[in-house]
C-alpha positions in Angstrom: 144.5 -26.2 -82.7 147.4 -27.9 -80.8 150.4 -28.9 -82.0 152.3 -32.0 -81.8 155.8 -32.2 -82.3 157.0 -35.9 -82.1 161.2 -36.1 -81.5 163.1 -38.0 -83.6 163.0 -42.0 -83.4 165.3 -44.1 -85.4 162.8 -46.4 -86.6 159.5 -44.5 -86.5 160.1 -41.2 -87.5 164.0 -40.1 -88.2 163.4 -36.8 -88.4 160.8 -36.4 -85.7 157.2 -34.7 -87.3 155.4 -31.6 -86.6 151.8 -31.7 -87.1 148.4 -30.0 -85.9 145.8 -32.3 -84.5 141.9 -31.0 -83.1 141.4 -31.4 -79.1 139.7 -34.8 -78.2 141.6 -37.2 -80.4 144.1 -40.1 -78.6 147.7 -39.2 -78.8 148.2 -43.0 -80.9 145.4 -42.2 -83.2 146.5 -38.7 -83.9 150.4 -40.1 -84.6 149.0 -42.7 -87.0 146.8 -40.3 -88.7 150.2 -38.3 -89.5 152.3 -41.6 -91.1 154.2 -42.0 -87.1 153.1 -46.1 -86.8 153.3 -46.3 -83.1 153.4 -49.6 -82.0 149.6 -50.9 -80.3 149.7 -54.0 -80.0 146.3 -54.7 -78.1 144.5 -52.2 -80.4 144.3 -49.4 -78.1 142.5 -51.0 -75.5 144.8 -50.6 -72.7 145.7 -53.7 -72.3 149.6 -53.9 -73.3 152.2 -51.0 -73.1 153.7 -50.5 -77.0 151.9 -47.5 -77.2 153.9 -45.9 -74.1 155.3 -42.1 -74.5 157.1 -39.6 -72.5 155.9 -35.9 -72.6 158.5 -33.9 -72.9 156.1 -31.2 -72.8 152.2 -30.1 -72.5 151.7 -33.3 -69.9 149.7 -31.5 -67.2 147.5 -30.1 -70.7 146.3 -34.3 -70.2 143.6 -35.5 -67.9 144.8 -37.5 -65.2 145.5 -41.0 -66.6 142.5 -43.7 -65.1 144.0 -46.3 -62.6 144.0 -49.2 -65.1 146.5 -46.9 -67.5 148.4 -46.4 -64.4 148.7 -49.9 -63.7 149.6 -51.0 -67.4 152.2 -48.2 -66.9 154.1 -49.6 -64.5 154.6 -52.7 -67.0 156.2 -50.3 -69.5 160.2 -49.9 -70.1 162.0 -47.1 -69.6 158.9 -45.5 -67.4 159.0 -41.4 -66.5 156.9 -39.7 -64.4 155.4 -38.0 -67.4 155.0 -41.3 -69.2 151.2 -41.8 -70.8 149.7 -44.5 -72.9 149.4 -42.8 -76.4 146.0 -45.1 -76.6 144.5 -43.5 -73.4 145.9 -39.8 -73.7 143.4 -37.9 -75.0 145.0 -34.3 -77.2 143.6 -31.4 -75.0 144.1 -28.0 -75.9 148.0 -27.6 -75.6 150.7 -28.1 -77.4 152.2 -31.4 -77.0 156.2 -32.5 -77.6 156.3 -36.3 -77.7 159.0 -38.7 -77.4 158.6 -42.1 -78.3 161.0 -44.5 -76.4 163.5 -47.0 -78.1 162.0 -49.8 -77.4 158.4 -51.8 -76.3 158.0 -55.0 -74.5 157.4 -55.8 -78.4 160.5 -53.8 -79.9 164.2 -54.8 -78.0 166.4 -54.0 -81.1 170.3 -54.0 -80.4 173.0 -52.1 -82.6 
């Protein structure tokens, strides 16, 4: 069963969260199963960017991301090349370390 291990995120989880997930779920449903409320804004449909991660590691464990994902990418801030929609990543079977970026096209917080 993989592991996720989610970094720490000031607002969504300060401590960053370790938790096992089964293969097939999305990345955004498994964080919200395990209390990390990932912004998704469009309801995981692919249709908005608040759901955007960065893989720190376990990225290439992913399948390749559809061209509509891609596109919706490019709308995202802070954009890596291992950057995925949490919506459209499916959990394979690798362990996964997620980092959730500071701010959404939703979420532009200053100190």
């Amino acid at each position: 069963m993989p592991q996720i291990i989610v970094l720490p995120h000031e607002e969504l989880c300060p401590k960053g969260v370790l938790f096992n997930v089964e293969p097939g779920i999305s990345l955004c449903d498994a964080l919200l199963q395990h209390d990390v409320e990932i912004e998704h804004a469009c309801e995981k449909s692919c249709a908005c960017t608040t759901c955007h991660v960065i893989l720190r590691e376990g990225f290439n464990s992913l399948k390749q991301a559809e061209e509509l994902e891609e596109d919706m990418l490019d709308k995202a801030w802070g954009l890596e090349p291992n950057s995925r929609l949490s919506c459209q990543a499916m959990v394979g079977d690798k362990d996964l370390v997620v980092e959730i970026p500071k701010y959404t096209i939703n979420m532009a917080k200053e100190k």
